[in-house]
C-alpha positions in Angstrom: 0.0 0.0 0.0 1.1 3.1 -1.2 2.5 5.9 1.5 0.5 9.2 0.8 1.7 12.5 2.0 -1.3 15.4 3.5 -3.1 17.0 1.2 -1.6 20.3 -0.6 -3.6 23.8 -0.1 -5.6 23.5 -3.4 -6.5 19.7 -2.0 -7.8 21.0 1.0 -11.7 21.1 0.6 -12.0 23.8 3.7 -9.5 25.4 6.2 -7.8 22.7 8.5 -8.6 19.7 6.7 -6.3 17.3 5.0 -6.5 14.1 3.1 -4.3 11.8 4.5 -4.1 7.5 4.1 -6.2 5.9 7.2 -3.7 5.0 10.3 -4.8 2.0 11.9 -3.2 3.0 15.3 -4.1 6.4 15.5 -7.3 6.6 13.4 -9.4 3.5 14.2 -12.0 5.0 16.7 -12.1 8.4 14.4 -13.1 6.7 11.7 -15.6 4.1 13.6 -17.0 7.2 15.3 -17.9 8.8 11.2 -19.5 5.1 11.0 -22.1 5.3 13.1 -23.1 8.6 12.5 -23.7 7.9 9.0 -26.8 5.2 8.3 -26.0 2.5 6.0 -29.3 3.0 3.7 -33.0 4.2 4.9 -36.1 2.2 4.2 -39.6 3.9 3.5 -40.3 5.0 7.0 -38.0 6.3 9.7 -36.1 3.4 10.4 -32.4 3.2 9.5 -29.6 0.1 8.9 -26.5 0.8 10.9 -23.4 -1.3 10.6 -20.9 -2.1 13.1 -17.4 -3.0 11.5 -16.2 -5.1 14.6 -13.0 -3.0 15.3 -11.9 -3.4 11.7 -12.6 -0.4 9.2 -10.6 -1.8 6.7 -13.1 -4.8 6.4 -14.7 -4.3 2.6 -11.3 -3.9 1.2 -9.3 -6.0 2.7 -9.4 -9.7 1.1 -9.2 -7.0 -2.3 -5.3 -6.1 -2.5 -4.2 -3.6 -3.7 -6.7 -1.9 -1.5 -6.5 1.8 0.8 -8.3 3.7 2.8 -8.0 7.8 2.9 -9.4 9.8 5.8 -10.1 13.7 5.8 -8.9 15.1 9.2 -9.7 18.1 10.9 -7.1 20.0 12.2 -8.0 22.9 14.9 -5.0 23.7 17.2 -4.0 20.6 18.8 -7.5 19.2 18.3 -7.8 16.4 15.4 -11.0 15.2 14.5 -11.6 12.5 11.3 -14.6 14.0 9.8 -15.1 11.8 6.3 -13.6 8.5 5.0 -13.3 6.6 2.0 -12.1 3.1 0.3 -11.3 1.4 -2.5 -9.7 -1.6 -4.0 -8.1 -2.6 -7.9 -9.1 -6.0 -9.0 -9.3 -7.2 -12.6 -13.0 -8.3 -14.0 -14.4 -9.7 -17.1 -16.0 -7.2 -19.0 -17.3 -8.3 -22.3 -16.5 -11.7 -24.9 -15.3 -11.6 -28.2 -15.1 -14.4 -30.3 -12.2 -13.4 -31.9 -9.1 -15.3 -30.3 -5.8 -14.1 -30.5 -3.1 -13.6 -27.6 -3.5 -10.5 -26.1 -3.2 -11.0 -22.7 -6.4 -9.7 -21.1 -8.2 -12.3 -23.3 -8.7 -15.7 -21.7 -10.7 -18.9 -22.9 -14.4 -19.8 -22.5 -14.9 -22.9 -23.4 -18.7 -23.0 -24.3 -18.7 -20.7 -27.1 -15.8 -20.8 -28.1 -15.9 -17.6 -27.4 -12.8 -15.5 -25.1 -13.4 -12.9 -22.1 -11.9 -9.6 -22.3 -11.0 -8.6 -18.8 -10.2 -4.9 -17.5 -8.3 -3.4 -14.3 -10.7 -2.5 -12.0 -11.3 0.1 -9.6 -14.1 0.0 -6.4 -14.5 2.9 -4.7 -16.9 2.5 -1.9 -17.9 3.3 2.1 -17.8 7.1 1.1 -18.6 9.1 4.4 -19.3 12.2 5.4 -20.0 13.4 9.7 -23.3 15.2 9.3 -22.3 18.2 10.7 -19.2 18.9 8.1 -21.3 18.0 4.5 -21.7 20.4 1.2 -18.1 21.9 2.3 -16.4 19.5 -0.7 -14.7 16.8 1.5 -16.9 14.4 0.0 -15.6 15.5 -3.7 -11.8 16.2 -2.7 -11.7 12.3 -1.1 -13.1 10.9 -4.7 -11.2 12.6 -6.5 -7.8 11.6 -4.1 -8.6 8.5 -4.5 -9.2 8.4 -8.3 -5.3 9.6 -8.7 -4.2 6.4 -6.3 -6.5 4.5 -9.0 -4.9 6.0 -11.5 -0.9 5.6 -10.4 -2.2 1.7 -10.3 -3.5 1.3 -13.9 -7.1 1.2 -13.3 -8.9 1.4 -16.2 -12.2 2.2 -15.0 -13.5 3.4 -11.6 -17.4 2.2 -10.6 -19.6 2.8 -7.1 -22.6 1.6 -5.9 -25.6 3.4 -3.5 -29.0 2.7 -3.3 -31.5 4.6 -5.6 -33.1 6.7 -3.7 -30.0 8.5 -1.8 -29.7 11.5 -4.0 -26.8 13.3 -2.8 -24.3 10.2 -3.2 -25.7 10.4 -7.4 -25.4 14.1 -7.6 -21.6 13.9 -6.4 -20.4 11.0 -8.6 -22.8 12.1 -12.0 -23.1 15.6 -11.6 -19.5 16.4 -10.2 -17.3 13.7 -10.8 -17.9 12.3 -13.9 -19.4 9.0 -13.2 -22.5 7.4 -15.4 -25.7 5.4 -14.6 -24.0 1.8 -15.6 -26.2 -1.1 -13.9 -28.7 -1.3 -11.7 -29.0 -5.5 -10.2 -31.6 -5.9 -7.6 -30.3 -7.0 -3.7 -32.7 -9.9 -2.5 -32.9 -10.7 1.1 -34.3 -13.3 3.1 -35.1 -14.0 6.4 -33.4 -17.5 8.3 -36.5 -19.1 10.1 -36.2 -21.4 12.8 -37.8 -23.9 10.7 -36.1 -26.1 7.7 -37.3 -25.6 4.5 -38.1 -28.5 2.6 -35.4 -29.8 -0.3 -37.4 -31.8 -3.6 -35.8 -35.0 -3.7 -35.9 -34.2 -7.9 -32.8 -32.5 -7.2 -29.4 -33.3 -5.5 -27.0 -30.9 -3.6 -23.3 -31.3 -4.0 -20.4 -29.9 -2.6 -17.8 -29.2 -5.1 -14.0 -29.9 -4.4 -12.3 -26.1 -4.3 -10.4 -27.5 -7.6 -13.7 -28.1 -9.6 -15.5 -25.2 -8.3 -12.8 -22.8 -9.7 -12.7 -24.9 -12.6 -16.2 -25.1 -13.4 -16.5 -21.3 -12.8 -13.8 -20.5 -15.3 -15.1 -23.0 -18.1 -18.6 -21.9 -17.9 -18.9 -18.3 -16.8 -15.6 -16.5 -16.7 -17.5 -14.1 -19.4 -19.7 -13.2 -17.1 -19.7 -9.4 -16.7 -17.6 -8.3 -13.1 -16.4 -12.2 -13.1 -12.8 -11.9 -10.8 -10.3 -13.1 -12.7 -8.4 -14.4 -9.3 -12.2 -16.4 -8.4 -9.0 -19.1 -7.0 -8.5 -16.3 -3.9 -12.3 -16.1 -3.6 -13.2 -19.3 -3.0 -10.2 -20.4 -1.2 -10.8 -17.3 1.1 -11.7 -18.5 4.7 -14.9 -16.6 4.5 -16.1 -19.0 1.7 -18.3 -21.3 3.4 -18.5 -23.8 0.3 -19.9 -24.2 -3.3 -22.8 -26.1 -3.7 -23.9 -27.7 -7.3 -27.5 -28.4 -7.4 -28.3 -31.7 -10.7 -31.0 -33.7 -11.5 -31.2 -36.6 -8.7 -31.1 -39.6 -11.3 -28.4 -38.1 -13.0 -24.6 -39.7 -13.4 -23.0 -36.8 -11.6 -25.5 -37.4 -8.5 -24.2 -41.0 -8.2 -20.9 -40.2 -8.6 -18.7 -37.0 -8.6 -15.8 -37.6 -11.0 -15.0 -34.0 -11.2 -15.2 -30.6 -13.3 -14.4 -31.9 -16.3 -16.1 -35.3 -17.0 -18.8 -32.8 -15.7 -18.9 -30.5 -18.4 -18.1 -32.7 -21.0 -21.3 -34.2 -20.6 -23.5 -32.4 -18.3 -27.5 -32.9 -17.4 -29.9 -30.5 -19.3 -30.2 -28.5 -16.3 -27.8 -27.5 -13.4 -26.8 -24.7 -11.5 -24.5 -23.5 -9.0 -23.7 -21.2 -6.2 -21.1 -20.5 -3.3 -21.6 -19.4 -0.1 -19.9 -16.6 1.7 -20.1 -15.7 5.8 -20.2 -11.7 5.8 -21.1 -12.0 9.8 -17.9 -12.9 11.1 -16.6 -9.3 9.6 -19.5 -6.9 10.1 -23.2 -6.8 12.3 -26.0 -4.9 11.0 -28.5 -3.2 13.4 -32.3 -1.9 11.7 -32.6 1.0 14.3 -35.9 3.3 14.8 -38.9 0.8 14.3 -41.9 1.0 16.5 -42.8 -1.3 19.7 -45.5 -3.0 17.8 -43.0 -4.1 14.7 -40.8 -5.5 17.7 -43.5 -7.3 19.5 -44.5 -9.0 15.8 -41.2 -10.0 15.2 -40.8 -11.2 18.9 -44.2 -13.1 18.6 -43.9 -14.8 15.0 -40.1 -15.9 15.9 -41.8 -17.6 19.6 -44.6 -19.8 16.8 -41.8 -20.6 15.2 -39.7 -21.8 17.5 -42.4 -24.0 19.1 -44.2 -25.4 16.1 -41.1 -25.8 14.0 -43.5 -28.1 11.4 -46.2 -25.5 10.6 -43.3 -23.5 8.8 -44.2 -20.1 10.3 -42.7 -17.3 8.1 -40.9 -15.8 11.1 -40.6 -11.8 10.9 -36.3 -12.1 11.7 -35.2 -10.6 14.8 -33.3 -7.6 12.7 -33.8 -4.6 15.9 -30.1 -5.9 17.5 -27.2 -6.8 16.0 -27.6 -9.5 13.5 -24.8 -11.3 11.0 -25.8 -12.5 7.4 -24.3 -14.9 5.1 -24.0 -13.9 1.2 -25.0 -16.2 -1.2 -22.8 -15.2 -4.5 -21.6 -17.1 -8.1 -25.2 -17.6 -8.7 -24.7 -18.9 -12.4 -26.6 -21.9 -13.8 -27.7 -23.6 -17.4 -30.8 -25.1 -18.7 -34.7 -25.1 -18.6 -35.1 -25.8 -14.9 -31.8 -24.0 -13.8 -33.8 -21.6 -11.7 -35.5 -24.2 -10.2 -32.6 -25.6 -9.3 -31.2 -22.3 -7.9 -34.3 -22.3 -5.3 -33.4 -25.5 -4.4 -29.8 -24.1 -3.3 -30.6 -21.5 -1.5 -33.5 -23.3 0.4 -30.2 -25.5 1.3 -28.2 -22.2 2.3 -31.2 -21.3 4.2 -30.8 -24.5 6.3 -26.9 -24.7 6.6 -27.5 -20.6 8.2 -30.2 -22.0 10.7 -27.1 -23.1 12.7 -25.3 -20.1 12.7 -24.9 -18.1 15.7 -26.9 -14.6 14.7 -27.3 -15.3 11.1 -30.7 -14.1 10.3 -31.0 -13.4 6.9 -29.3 -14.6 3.6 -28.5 -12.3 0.9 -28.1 -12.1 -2.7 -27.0 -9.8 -5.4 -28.4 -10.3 -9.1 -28.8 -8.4 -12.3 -32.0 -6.7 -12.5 -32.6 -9.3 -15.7 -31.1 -12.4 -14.4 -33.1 -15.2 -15.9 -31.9 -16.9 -12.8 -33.7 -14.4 -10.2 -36.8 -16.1 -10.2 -35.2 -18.7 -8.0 -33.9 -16.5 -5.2 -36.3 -16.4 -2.2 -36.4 -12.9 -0.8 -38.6 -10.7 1.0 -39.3 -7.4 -0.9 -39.6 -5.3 2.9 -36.1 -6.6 3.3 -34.8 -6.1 0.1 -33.7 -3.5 -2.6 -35.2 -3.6 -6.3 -32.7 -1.0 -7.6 -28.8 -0.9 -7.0 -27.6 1.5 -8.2 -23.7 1.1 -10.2 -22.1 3.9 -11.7 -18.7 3.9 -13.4 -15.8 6.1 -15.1 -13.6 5.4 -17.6 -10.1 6.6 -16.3 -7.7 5.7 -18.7 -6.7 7.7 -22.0 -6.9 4.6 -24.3 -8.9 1.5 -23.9 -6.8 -1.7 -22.4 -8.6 -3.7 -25.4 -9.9 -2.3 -28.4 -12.6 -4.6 -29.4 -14.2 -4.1 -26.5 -14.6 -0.2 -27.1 -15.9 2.1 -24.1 -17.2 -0.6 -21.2 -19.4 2.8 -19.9 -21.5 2.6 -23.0 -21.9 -1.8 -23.2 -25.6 -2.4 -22.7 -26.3 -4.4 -19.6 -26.1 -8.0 -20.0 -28.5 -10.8 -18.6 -25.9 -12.0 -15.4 -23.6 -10.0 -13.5 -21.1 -11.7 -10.8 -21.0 -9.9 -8.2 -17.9 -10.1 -5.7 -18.6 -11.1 -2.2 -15.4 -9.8 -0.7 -16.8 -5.8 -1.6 -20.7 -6.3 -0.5 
């Protein structure tokens, strides 16, 4: 990680502030402080999602290197306040196919259709914040752009964010004063973790892949897939990955007998899918803070049913009023008629491995807003978010690949892999 020095006078978005790169020893409780002053995302009414980083800021960027963290400090006398934060990582992602194969290096294979991903350096910039009482004086603007000139010195090709639809003043920064366009906007699909098991269709039969033929299987099949990592190897062999789970046909060869990733796909059912799981609680809590006594006493009540008459399947309201942990469930990729069926099937099974998790209590999901797959993802719309917003920038001078052209302007494609290590 690189070393920056404090911001120069034309950096400096108001008298006795500086952008400076976060110190864990001397800045941790600053910047936890900004945290929970600033909600995660509103719903409807006047309740708010709070997060709680578990002593360790540097939590969404972490298992992303090269990855830094830039906090604005106020300076008055011998007083030092941290009054606005930022991160972001550099990872390289597929971003389009071509079907014309040569050897450039940012093209690799893709078996099905013959076809061969185009990939792109990558920039996430994300956990922008702002202490309420020091907003509209440009600390926001001078901490994106600081960290767009980090992106920069790394190669990053293009720079992309994400914030919910409705929060107005994150879009007017990043569209109207950075630069940033309206790129993709996948849905987030939650769902509560019941005290009950949900049933599994004996039709169907759950594997768990070998890390080898998960990362093999992912690369031959879906490594085209728009925001697909190429390093998926560190993903899945991260400790956070709980597992990935391939849901076939029960009377099928492969449900008898795993012989591995290749025999697999050499011959493979006529419908499949697959998914990994990721454990988001063991590195941040969220907290839904303001809702009413009766919305507690519902929750309180349905979870009680639940508990006690475990075989009427009550759909228990989720005890989301303290602290609660969630598992992610991410790589969501499938093929065939009935893959979304068989999609529903794995995360009813997700559902059930969570039920034994210390305060896991929901289960949550990332897709493109026209995945065919989505109609296999259980969610609760109260819990969830129809509209994501993603907005990106191109930052280099010349395009990395020219038959891809400008990624800001590629239409939006049917699947999107999101990466669990940034959610």
């Amino acid at each position: 990680m690189d070393n920056l020095v404090a911001a120069s006078p034309e950096e400096v978005p108001e008298p006795g502030v500086v952008i400076r790169e976060y110190d864990a020893g001397r800045d941790r409780e600053g910047a936890e402080a900004v945290e929970r002053l600033c909600d995660v995302g509103t719903s409807s009414g006047a309740m708010s999602l709070f997060t709680d980083l578990l002593g360790d800021p540097l939590y969404r960027v972490r298992h992303s290197p090269p990855s830094l963290m830039l906090v604005a400090e106020l300076i008055r006398g011998p007083q030092r306040e941290i009054v606005g934060l930022v991160r972001g990582c550099i990872k390289t992602v597929a971003c389009g196919a071509t079907k014309n194969l040569n050897n450039h290096p940012s093209l690799t294979s893709c078996a099905k259709h013959h076809t061969v991903s185009i990939y792109a350096k990558v920039a996430y910039l994300l956990g922008l914040r702002v202490s309420p009482p020091h907003r509209r004086r440009g600390i926001a603007l001078n901490l994106v752009q600081r960290m767009e000139e980090w992106f920069k010195a790394k190669g990053a090709e293009y720079a992309y964010m994400a914030t919910e639809k409705d929060n107005e003043a994150s879009l007017r920064l990043f569209t109207g004063r950075c630069g940033y366009s309206k790129f993709r906007t996948p849905a987030i699909l939650v769902h509560p973790v019941f005290a009950h098991r949900l049933p599994l269709t004996r039709r169907v039969a759950v594997l768990r892949l070998p890390l080898a033929d998960a990362e093999e299987l992912y690369r031959r099949r879906f490594s085209a897939t728009e925001f697909f990592p190429r390093d998926i190897d560190a993903v899945l062999a991260n400790p956070l990955s709980l597992g990935t789970f391939l849901a076939v046909p029960s009377g099928c060869p492969a449900a008898a007998r795993w012989l591995g990733a290749a025999p697999f796909l050499a011959d493979p059912p006529a419908s499949w899918a697959v998914v990994s799981l990721w454990n988001s609680k063991e590195v941040f809590r969220m907290e839904v803070r303001g809702a009413g006594r009766w919305r507690k006493g519902l929750a309180r009540a349905s979870r009680a049913v639940d508990r006690a008459l475990p075989w009427l399947r009550i759909p228990s309201v989720p005890d989301l009023f303290r602290p609660f942990g969630m598992y992610m469930v991410y790589g969501i990729c499938g093929e065939g008629p009935a893959a979304a069926e068989h999609v529903r099937v794995l995360c009813r099974h997700m559902h059930n491995m969570a039920r034994g998790a210390a305060e896991c209590r929901v289960i949550a999901a990332e897709v493109a807003e026209c995945d065919p797959l989505r109609r296999g993802i259980p969610f609760w719309s109260r819990l969830s978010c129809s509209e994501d917003v993603w907005c990106v920038k191109r930052l280099a001078e010349e395009y990395g690949y020219g038959a891809l052209g400008d990624w800001t302007k590629a239409p939006p494609p049917p699947s999107i892999f999101v990466d669990p290590r940034e959610f």
